[in-house]
C-alpha positions as CSV (number, residue, x, y, z in Angstrom):
1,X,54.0,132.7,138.0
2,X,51.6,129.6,139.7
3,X,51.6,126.4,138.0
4,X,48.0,125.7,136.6
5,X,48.4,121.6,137.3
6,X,49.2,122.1,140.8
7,X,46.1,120.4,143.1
8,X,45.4,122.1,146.4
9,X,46.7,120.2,149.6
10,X,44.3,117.6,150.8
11,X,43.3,117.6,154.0
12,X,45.8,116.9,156.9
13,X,46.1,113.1,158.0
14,X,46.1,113.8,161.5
15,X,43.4,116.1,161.9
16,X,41.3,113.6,159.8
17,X,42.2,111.3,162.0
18,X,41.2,113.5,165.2
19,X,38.0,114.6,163.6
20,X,37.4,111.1,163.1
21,X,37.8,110.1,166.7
22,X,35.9,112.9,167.9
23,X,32.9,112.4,165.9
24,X,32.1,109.5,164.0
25,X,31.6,110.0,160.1
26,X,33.2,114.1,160.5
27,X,37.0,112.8,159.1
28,X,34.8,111.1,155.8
29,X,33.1,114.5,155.6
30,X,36.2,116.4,155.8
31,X,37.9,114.3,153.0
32,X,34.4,115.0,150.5
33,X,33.0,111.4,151.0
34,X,30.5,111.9,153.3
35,X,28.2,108.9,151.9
36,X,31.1,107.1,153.1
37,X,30.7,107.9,156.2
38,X,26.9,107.8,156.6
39,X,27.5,104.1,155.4
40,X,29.9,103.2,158.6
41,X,27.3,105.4,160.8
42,X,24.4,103.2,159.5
43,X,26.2,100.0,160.3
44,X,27.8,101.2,163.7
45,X,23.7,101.8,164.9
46,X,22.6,98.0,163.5
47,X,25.8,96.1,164.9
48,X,25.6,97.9,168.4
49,X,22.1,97.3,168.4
50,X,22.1,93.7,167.1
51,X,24.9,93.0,170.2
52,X,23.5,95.1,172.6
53,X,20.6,92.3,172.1
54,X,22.7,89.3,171.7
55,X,25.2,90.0,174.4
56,X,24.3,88.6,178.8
57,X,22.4,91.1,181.1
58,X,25.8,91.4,183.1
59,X,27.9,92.5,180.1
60,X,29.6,96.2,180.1
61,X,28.1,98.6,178.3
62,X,31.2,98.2,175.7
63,X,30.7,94.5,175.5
64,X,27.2,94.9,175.3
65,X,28.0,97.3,171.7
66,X,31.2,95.5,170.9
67,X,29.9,95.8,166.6
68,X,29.4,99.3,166.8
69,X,32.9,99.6,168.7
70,X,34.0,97.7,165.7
71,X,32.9,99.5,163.2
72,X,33.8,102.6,164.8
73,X,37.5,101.5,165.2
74,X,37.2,100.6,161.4
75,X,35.7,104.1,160.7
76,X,38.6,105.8,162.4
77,X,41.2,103.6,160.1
78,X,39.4,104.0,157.0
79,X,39.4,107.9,156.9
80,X,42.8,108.1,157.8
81,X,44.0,105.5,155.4
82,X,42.4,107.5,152.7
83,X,44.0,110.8,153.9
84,X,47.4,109.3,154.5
85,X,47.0,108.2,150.7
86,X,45.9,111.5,149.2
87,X,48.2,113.0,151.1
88,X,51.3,110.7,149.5
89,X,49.8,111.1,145.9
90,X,49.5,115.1,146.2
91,X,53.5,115.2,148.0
92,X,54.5,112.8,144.8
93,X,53.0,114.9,142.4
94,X,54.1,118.1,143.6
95,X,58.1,116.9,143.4
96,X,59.2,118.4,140.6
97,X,62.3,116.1,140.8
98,X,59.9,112.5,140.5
99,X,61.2,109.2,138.5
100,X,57.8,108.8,137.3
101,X,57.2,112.3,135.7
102,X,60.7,111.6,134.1
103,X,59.6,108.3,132.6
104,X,63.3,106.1,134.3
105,X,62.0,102.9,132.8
106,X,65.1,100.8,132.4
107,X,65.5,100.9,128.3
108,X,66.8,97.7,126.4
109,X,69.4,99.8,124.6
């Protein structure tokens, strides 16, 4: 017999995270927050534009995008955050064994 409360597993941490390296936005998509991601996508474009016109004529292309870098790097962190977090709540809840489904608050018998 199946239990009807169990969730099914979320999405791996690390292959969110290697999606996210890959390709910018996919590890948001694969956790169902794509908006999420379209949102660090938007703001990777503007910054890497805003310092590619900001930065000297004889800066590196990286230094030249450094906000869109940024962003990206902050991207990366962000979808892995939230599947390192789903991924602790669905392993909690699926211990059948766990002090908060038993209630262990100290009593003041």
């Amino acid at each position: 017999m199946s239990d009807e409360t169990a969730t099914p597993a979320p999405a791996n941490p690390y292959l969110v995270l290697g999606a996210a390296i890959v390709l910018p936005a996919s590890g948001h998509v694969m956790l169902g927050v794509p908006a999420r991601g379209l949102q660090f996508l938007f703001f990777m474009v503007i910054l890497g534009w805003i310092t590619a016109k900001l930065a000297p004529a004889d800066a590196s292309f990286i230094g030249r995008h450094a906000g869109g870098f940024l962003i990206y790097a902050f991207s990366i962190l962000d979808a892995y955050r939230i599947a390192r977090i789903r991924h602790a709540i669905w392993v909690h809840k699926a211990r059948p064994d766990g002090d908060s489904a038993k209630g262990n608050a100290p009593s003041n018998m």
